[in-house]
N, C-alpha and C positions, 0 to 999 in steps of 0.2 A: 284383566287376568286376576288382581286380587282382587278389584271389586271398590274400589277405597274412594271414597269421597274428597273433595279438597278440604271441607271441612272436619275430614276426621285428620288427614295429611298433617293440617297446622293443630290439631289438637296433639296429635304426636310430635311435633316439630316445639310448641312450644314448653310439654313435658320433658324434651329433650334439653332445651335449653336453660331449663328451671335444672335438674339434676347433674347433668353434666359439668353444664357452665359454659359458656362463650368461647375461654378460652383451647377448652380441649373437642369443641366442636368439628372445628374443620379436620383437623387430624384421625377423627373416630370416623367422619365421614367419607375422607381419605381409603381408610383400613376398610372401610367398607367398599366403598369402590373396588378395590383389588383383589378382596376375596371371592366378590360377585363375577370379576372379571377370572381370576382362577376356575371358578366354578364352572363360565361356561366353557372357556375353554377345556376343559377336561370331559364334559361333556360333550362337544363337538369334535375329538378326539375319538372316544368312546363312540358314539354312533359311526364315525369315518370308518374305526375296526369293524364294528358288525356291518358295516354296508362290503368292507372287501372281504369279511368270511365269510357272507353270503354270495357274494361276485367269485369269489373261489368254487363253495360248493356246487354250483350252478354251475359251473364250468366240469367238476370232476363226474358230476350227475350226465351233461349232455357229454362228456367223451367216454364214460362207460354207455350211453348209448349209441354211440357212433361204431365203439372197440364190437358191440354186442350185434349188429345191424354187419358189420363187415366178416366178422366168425358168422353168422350165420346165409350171407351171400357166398364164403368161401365152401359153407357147407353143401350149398344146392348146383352150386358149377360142378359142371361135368370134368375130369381131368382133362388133360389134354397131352397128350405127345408130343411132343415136337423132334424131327427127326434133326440129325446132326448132319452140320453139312461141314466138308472140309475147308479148306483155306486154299485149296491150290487152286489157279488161275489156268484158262485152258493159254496156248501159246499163241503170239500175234502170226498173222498168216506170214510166210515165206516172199519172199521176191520172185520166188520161180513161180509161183504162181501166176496164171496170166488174168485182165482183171479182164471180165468180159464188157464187149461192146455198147456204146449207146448205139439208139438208133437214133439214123439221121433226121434231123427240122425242116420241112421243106419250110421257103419264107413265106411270110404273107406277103399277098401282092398291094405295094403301095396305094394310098388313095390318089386319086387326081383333086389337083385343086379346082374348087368349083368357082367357076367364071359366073361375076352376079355383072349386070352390065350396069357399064359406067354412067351414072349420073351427074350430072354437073354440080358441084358442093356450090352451093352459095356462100359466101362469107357472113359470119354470124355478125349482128352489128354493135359495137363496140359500146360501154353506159357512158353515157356522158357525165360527167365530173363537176360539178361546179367550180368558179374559180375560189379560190381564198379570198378571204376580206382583209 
C-alpha cells in the first residue's frame, strides 16, 4: 500500500527513537494506534451509509417502477361490472313434499364356488437341525 521498504521502516523507526526518546515511545505509538483505529472505523461507518442510501434508492427507483407498470396495466383493463347480488337464501324444501322414488337394484347373481379337484398334499419335509455341541 505505501510501498515502504524495511530498510527505510528502521530508518524511520530509528529517527524516531533518536527525537522522541525511548521513554515517550510507546505511548505515541499507542496514540497512534487509536487514531488509525478511529479512522477506520469512521470510515467503515461511512461506506455502511452510502451502501444503505444506495440500498434505499434502488429500492424507491424499482417501486416507482412497479407503482408505474401497475397504473398503467389498470389503464389497458377493460372495466368490468359486476352485477349485485342479494343476500337472501331461497327456502329449504317443505316436508310436504314427497321425495321421488329410487328405482329398484335387481341382485347380481352370486358366483359359484369353483371345485378344483382334490390332490393329495404331501407333507413338506421338515430341515433337519443339528444337535448342539
Amino acid at each position: 500500500m505505501f510501498d515502504i521498504a524495511w530498510s527505510e521502516l528502521l530508518l524511520i523507526g530509528a529517527v524516531a527513537l533518536i527525537f522522541i526518546g525511548p521513554k515517550e515511545l510507546p505511548g505515541l505509538l499507542v496514540n497512534i494506534g487509536r487514531w488509525v483505529r478511529r479512522a477506520r472505523s469512521l470510515a467503515s461507518e461511512f461506506q455502511s451509509s452510502l451502501d444503505q442510501a444506495v440500498r434505499e434508492a434502488e429500492v424507491d427507483a424499482l417501486k416507482q417502477k412497479m407503482n408505474a407498470a401497475v397504473m398503467e396495466a389498470e389503464k389497458q383493463m377493460p372495466t368490468i361490472d359486476l352485477p349485485s347480488f342479494s343476500m337472501q337464501l331461497e327456502a329449504p324444501p317443505s316436508a310436504e313434499q314427497p321425495v321421488p322414488d329410487l328405482p329398484a337394484v335387481a341382485a347380481a347373481p352370486s358366483p359359484e364356488p369353483a371345485t378344483a379337484p382334490a390332490a393329495e398334499a404331501e407333507p413338506l419335509p421338515s430341515p433337519e437341525i443339528p444337535p448342539r455341541p
